[in-house]
Every structure is written in structure tokens, then in C-alpha cells.
C-alpha positions as semicolon CSV with decimal commas, in nm:
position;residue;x (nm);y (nm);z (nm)
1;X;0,000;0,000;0,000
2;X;0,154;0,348;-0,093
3;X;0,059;0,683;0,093
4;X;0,036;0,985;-0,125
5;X;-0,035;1,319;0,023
6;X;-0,273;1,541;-0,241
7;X;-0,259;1,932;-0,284
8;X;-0,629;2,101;-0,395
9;X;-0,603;2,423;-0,508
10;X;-0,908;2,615;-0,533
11;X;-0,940;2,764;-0,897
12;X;-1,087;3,132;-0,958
13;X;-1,300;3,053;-1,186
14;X;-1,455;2,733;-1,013
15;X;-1,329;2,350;-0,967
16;X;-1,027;2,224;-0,820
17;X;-0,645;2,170;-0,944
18;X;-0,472;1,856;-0,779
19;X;-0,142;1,794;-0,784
20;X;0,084;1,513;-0,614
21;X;0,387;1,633;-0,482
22;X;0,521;1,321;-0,423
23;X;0,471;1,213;-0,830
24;X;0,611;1,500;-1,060
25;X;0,359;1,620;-1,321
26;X;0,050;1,427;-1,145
27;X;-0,186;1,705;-1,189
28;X;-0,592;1,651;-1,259
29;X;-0,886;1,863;-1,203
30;X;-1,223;1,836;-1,024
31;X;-1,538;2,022;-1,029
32;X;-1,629;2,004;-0,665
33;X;-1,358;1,857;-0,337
34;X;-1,525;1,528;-0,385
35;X;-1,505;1,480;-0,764
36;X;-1,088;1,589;-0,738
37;X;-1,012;1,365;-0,472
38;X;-1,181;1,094;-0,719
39;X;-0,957;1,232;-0,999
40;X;-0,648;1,277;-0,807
41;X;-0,723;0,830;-0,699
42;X;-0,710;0,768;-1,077
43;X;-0,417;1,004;-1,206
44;X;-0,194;0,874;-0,947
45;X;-0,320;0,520;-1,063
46;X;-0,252;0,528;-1,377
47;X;0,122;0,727;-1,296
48;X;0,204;0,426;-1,097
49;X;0,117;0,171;-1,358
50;X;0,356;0,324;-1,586
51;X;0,606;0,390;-1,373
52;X;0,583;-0,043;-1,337
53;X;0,593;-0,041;-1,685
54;X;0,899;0,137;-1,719
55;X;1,037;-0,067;-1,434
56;X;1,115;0,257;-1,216
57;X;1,087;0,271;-0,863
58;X;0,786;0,367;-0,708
59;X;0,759;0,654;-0,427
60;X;0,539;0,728;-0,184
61;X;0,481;0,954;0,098
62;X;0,431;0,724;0,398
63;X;0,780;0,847;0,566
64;X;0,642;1,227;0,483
65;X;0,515;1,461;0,759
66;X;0,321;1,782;0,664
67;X;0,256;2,108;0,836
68;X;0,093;2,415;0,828
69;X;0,235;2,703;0,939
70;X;0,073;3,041;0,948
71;X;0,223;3,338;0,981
72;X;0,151;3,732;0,999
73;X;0,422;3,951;0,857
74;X;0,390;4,296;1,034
């Protein structure tokens, strides 16, 4: 089982841009959160299949922690 850790960027004129940080050039698009999240399951399926293909390794983001930091600039 891989771990991959999804970025949804709200777009100005509606929908959402995904990308996988973890998987270079993994980008997809979704109307609504729910419908990207969908997307983002099937783009990084089908990257993963062809990285098999190619016989490259395959990463993942199970090792990865993530934070949030907020901060106000005076």
C-alpha cells in the first residue's frame, strides 16, 4: 500500500487543481472537493502503472510529515 499526500487548489473561476507532490507532473482537475479527490485516486493510478511499466521505482509519501504554518508579517 503506498501513501500519497494530495494538494487542492481552489481555482478562480470554479473546480479544483490537484497535484501530487510526491509524483512529478501528477496534476488533474475536479469540479467540486469530492469529484478531485476521485480524480487525483485515478491520475496517481494510472502514474504508478507506468512507472511499473517502465520498471522505475515507485515513491510514496508514507515516511512524509506535513505542516501548516501560518504566519503574519507585520
Amino acid at each position: 500500500m503506498y501513501t500519497y499526500k494530495i494538494h487542492l487548489h481552489k481555482e478562480p473561476e470554479g473546480g479544483y487543481t490537484v497535484s501530487v507532490p510526491a509524483l512529478p507532473g501528477c496534476i488533474t482537475f475536479g469540479q467540486d472537493i469530492d469529484e478531485a479527490i476521485k480524480m487525483a485516486k485515478e491520475a496517481i493510478e494510472l502514474y504508478l502503472e507506468e512507472l511499473k511499466d517502465r520498471g522505475e521505482p515507485i515513491p510514496d509519501d508514507s515516511n512524509v510529515l506535513e505542516f501548516s504554518l501560518n504566519l503574519q508579517i507585520a
